[in-house]
MARPA-681794 format. One record per residue (C-alpha): residue number from 1; y, x, z; residue in one letter. Coordinates in steps of 0.2 Angstrom, whole numbers, plus 2048, in hexadecimal, padded with zeros to 3 digits. Each point is the difference from the previous one (the first is absolute). Example, Ala and Ser with C-alpha at 12.3 -4.5 7.8 and 13.67 -1.06 7.14 Angstrom:
REM residues 2
[1, [7EA, 83E, 827], 'A']
[2, [811, 806, 7FD], 'S']
This chain:
REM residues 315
[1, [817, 934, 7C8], 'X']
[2, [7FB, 7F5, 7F2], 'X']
[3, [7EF, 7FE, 809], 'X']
[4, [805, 7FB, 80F], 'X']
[5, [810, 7F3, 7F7], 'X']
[6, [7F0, 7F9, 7F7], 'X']
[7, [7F5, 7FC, 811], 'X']
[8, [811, 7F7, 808], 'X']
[9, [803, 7F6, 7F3], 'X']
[10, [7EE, 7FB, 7FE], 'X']
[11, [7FF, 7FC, 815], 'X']
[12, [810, 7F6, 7FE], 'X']
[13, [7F8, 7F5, 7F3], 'X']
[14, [7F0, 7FE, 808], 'X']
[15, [80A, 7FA, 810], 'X']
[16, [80D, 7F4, 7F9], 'X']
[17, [7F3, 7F3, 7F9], 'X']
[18, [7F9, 7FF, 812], 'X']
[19, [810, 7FD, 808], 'X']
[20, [803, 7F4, 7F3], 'X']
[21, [7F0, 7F6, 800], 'X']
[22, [802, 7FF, 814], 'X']
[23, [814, 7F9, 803], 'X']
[24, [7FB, 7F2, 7F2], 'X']
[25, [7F0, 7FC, 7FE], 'X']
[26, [7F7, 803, 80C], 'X']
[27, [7FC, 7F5, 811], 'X']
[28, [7FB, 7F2, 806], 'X']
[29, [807, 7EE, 7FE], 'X']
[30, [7FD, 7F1, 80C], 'X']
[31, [800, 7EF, 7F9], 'X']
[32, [7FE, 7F2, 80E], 'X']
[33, [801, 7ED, 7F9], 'X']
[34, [7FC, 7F1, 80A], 'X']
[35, [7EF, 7F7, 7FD], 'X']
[36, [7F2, 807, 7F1], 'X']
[37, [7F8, 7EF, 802], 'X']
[38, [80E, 7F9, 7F7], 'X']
[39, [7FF, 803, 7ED], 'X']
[40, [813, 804, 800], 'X']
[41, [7FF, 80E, 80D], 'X']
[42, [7F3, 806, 7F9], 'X']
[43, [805, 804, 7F0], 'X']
[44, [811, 805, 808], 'X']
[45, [7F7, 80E, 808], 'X']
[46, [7F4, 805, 7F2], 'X']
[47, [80D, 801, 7F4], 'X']
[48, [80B, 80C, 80B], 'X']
[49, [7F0, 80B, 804], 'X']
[50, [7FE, 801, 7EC], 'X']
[51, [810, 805, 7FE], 'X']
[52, [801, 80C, 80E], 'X']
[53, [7F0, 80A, 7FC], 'X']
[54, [807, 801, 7EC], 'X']
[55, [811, 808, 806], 'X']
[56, [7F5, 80C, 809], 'X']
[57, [7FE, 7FB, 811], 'X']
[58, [7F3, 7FB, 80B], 'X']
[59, [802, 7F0, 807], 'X']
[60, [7F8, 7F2, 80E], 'X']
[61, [802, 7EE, 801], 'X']
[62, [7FE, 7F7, 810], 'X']
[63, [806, 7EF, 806], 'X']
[64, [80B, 7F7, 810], 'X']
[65, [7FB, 7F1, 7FA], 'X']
[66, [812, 7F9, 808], 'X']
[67, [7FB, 809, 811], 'X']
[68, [811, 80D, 807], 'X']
[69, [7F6, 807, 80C], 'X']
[70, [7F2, 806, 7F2], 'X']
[71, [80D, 805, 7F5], 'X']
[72, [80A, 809, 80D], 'X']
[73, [7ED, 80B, 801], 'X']
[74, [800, 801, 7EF], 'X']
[75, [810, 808, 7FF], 'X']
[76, [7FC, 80D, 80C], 'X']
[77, [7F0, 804, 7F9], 'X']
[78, [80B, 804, 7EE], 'X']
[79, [80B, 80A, 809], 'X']
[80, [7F2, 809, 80A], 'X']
[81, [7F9, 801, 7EE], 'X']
[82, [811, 809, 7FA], 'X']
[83, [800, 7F3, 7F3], 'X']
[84, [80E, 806, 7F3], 'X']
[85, [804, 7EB, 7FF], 'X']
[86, [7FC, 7F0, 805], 'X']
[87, [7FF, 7F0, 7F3], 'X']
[88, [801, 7F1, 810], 'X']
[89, [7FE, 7EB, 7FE], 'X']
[90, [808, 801, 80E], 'X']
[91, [7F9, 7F2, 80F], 'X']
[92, [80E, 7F9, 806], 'X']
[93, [813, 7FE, 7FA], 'X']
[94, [806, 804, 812], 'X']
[95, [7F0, 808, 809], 'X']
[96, [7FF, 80E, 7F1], 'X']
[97, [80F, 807, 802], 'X']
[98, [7FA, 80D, 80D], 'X']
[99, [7F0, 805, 7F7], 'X']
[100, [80C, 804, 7F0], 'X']
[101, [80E, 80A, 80C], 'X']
[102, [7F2, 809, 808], 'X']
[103, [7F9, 807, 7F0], 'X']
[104, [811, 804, 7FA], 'X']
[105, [803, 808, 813], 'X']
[106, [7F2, 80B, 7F9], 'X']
[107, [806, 805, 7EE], 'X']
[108, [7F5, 7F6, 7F7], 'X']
[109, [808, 7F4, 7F2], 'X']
[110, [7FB, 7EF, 7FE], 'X']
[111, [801, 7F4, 7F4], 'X']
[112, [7FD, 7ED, 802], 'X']
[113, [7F8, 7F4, 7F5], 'X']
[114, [7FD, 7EC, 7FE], 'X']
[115, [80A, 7FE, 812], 'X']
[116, [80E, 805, 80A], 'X']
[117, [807, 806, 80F], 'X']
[118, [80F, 7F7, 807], 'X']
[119, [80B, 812, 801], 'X']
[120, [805, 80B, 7F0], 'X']
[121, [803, 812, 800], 'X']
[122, [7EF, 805, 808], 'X']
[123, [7F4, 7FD, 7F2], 'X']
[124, [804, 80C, 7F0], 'X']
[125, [7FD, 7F0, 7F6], 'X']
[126, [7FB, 7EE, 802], 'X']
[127, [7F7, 7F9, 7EF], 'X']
[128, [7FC, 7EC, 800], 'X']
[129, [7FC, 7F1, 7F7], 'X']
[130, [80F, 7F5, 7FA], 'X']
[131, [7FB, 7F3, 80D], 'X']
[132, [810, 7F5, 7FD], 'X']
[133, [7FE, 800, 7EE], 'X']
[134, [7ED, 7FF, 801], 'X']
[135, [800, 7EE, 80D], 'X']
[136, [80E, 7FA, 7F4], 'X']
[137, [7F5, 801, 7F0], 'X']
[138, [7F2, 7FA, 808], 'X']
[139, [808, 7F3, 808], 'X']
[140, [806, 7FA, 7F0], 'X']
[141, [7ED, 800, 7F6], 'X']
[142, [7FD, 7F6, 811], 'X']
[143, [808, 7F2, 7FE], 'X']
[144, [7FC, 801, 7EE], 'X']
[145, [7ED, 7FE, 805], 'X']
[146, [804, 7F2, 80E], 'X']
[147, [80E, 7F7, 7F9], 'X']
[148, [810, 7FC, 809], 'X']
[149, [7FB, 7F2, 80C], 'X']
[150, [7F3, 800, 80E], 'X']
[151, [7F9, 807, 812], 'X']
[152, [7FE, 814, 802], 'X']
[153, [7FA, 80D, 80B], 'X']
[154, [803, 811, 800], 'X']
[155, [7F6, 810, 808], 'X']
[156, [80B, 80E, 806], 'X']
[157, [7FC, 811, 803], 'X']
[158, [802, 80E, 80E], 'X']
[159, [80E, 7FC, 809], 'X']
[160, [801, 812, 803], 'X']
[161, [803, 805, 7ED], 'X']
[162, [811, 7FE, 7F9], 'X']
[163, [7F8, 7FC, 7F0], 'X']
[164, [7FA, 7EE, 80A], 'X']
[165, [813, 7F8, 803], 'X']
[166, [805, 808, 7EE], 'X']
[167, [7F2, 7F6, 7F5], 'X']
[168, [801, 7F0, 80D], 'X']
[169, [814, 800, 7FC], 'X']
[170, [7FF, 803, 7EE], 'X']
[171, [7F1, 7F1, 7FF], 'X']
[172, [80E, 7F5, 80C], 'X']
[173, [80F, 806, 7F4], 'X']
[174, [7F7, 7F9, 7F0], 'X']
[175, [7F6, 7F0, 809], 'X']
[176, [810, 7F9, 809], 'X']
[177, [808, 7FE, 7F0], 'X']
[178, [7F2, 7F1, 7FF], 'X']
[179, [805, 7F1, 809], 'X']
[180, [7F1, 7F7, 800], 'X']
[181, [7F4, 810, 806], 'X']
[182, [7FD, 7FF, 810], 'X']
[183, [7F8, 80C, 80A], 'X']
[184, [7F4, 7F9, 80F], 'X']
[185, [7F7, 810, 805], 'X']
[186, [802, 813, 802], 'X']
[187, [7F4, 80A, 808], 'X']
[188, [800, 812, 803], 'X']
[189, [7F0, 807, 7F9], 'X']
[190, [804, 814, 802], 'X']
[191, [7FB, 804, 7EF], 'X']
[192, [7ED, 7FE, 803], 'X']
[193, [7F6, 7F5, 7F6], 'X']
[194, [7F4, 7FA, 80E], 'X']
[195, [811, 7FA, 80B], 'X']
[196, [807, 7F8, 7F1], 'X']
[197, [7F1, 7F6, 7FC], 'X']
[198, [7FF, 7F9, 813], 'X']
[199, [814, 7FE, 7FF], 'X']
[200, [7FC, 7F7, 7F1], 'X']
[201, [7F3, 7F3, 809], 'X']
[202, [80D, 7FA, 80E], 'X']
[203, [80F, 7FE, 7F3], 'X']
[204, [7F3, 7F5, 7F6], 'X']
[205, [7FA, 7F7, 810], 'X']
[206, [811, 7FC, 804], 'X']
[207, [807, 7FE, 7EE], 'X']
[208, [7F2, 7F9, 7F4], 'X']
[209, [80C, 7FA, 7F4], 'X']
[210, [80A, 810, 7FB], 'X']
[211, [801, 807, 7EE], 'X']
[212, [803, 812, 7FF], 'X']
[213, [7FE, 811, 80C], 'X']
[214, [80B, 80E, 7FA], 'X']
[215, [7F9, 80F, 80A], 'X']
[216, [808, 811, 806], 'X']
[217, [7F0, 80B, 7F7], 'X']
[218, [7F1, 7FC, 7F7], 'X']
[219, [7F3, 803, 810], 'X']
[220, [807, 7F2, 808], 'X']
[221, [801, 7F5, 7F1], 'X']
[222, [7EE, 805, 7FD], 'X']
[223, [7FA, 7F8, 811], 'X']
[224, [80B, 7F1, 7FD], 'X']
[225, [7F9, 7FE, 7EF], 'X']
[226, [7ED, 801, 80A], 'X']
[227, [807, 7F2, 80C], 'X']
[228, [805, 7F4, 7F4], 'X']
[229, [7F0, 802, 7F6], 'X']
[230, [7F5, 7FD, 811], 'X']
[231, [80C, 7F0, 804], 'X']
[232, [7FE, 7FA, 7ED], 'X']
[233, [811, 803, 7FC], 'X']
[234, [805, 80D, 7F4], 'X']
[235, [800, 7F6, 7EF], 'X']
[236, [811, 7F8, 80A], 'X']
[237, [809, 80E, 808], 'X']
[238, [809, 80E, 7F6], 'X']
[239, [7FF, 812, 808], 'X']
[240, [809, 80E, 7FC], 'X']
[241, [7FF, 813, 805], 'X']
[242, [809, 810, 802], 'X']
[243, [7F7, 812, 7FD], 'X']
[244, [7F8, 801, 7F0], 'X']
[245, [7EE, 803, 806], 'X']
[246, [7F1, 800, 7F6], 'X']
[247, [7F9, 7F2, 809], 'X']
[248, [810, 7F4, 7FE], 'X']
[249, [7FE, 805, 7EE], 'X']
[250, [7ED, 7FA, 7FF], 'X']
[251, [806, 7EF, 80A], 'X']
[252, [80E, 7FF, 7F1], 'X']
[253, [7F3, 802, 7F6], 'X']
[254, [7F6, 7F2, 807], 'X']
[255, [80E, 7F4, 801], 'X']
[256, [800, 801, 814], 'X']
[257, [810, 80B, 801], 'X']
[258, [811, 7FA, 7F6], 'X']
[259, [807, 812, 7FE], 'X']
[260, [803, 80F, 80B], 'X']
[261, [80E, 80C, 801], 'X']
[262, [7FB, 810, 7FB], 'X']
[263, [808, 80F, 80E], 'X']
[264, [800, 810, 7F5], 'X']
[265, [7F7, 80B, 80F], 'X']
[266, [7F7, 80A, 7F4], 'X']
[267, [811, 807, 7F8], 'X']
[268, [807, 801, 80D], 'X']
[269, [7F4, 80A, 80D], 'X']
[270, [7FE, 80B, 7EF], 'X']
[271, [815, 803, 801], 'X']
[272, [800, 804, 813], 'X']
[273, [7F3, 80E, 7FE], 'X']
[274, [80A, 807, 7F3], 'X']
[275, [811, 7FD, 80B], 'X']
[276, [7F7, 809, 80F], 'X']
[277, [7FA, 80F, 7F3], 'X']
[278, [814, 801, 7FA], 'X']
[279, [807, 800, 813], 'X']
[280, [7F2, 810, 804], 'X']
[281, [806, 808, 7F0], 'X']
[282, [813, 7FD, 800], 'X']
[283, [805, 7F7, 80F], 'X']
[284, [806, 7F1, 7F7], 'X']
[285, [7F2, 7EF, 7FB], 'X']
[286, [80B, 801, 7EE], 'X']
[287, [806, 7EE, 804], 'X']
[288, [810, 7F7, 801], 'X']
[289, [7FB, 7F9, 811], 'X']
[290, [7F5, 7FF, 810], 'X']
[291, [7FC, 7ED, 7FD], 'X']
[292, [7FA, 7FD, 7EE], 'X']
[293, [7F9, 7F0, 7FA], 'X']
[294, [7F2, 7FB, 7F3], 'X']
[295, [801, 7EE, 7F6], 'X']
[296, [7F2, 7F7, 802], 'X']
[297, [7F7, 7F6, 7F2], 'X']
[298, [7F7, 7EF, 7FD], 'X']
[299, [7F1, 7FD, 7FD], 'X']
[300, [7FA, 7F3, 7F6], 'X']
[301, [7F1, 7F8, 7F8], 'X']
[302, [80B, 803, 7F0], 'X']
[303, [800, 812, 804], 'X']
[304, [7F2, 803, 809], 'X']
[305, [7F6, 809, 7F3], 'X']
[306, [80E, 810, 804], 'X']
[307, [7F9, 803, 810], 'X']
[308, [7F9, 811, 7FA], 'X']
[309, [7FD, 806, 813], 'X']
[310, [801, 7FD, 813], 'X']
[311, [813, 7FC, 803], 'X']
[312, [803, 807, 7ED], 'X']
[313, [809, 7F4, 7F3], 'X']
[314, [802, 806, 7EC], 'X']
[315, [811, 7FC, 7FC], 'X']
């Protein structure tokens, strides 16, 4: 009898590591952003690959690059996959929505990051930049750059991202409290730095005599920065960034950039991989709400030698 106690005992504890290991470790976790190409993406999805593979799971990164239709495929490849979650930078505000319900349809949890989608209560969590906050800081360093008199233009970026309208109304909230800036010229330039720097060359062909450009992200400041410098004109027109990318931190560096807006991705594609991990495990992400937003920071030539990483500021 004592035996044969003994070899139960033994199996039991053999088996329950396994079982275990399986409901919380193991699987597969699907991370779709939207273009690689783009420093910010990148790093958003390196970051939550990382952090996947250190929590124990495997992990695959691919990219919509703002296309519903590819990320609807995507979506069904990481349920055909039986991915355990999704971590989504989701296309579109409104066109997403279906690819989000469709993985929920299928019992998989997903967790947004750097954009939204324009309904709650599908995506176990939604984690953001604090774009209000971020325009109105940048807004402000703006003007100190630029002054508060002159000519301006402004790049925009996809109409079909919240995170457009939110930066563009927080520059507009701090800039129309200055009487004498006037803004001649707005162009949308989708985020991309090729389109910014063409948007860039028919705002100056119709307005040679503006001051300042306050842009929606760093790519398209970028190509507005090469467009002034072909047309001679970057010694007397101030531009300023949102992002916080390595590249915006070199132009700073060369006194081509005033400052940038540093979005903390890297935190926070590492805190929706962990969110994801806690909803397999206990059902819940462990925070207070769906929508969760991360302050954004400034980045200066005064504080440029904290930049200690891609998108990564030493406080």
């Amino acid at each position: 009898m004592f035996k044969k106690g003994m070899r139960i005992l033994l199996a039991a504890a053999a088996v329950a590591p396994i079982l275990v290991s399986s409901a919380w470790a193991a699987g597969q976790m699907t991370i779709i952003v939207n273009d690689p190409s783009n420093p910010y993406w990148l790093t958003e999805g390196n970051v939550a690959k990382a952090t996947a593979e250190k929590l124990g799971y495997t992990a695959s990164v691919s990219a919509h690059k703002g296309d519903t239709n590819t990320e609807s495929n995507l979506i069904d490849t990481a349920i055909t996959n039986k991915s355990v979650a999704i971590i989504l930078d989701p296309a579109n505000a409104d066109g997403s929505i279906g690819a989000v319900k469709k993985a929920v349809a299928a019992g998989i949890p997903v967790i947004l990051v750097n954009a939204e989608i324009n309904q709650e209560g599908l995506a176990k969590a939604q984690l953001v930049s604090n774009n209000a906050q971020g325009a109105a800081i940048g807004a402000q360093q703006w003007v100190e750059a630029v002054g508060d008199k002159g000519k301006y233009a402004e790049l925009l970026g996809a109409p079909s991202d919240n995170n457009a309208a939110t930066r563009s109304n927080g520059y507009e909230t701090v800039l129309t409290q200055y009487p004498d800036l006037q803004k001649v010229a707005q162009e949308v330039a989708n985020w991309d730095r090729t389109q910014g720097h063409n948007k860039m060359q028919s705002m100056l062909q119709a307005n040679p005599d503006i001051i300042g450009v306050i842009s929606g992200n760093d790519e398209m400041a970028l190509g507005a920065i090469a467009a002034l410098k072909e047309a001679g004109k970057l010694a007397n027109v101030k531009v300023g960034g949102f992002d916080g990318s390595p590249d915006a931190v070199a132009a700073i560096k060369a006194g081509e950039l005033q400052y940038t807006v540093l979005q903390p991705v890297a935190v926070f594609s590492e805190e929706a991989v962990k969110q994801a991990d806690n909803v397999i495990k206990t059902g819940s992400t462990g925070a207070k709400s769906e929508k969760q937003l991360f302050d954004c920071l400034l980045i200066t030539k005064d504080n440029i030698d904290k930049y200690t990483g891609p998108f990564v500021l030493a406080q």
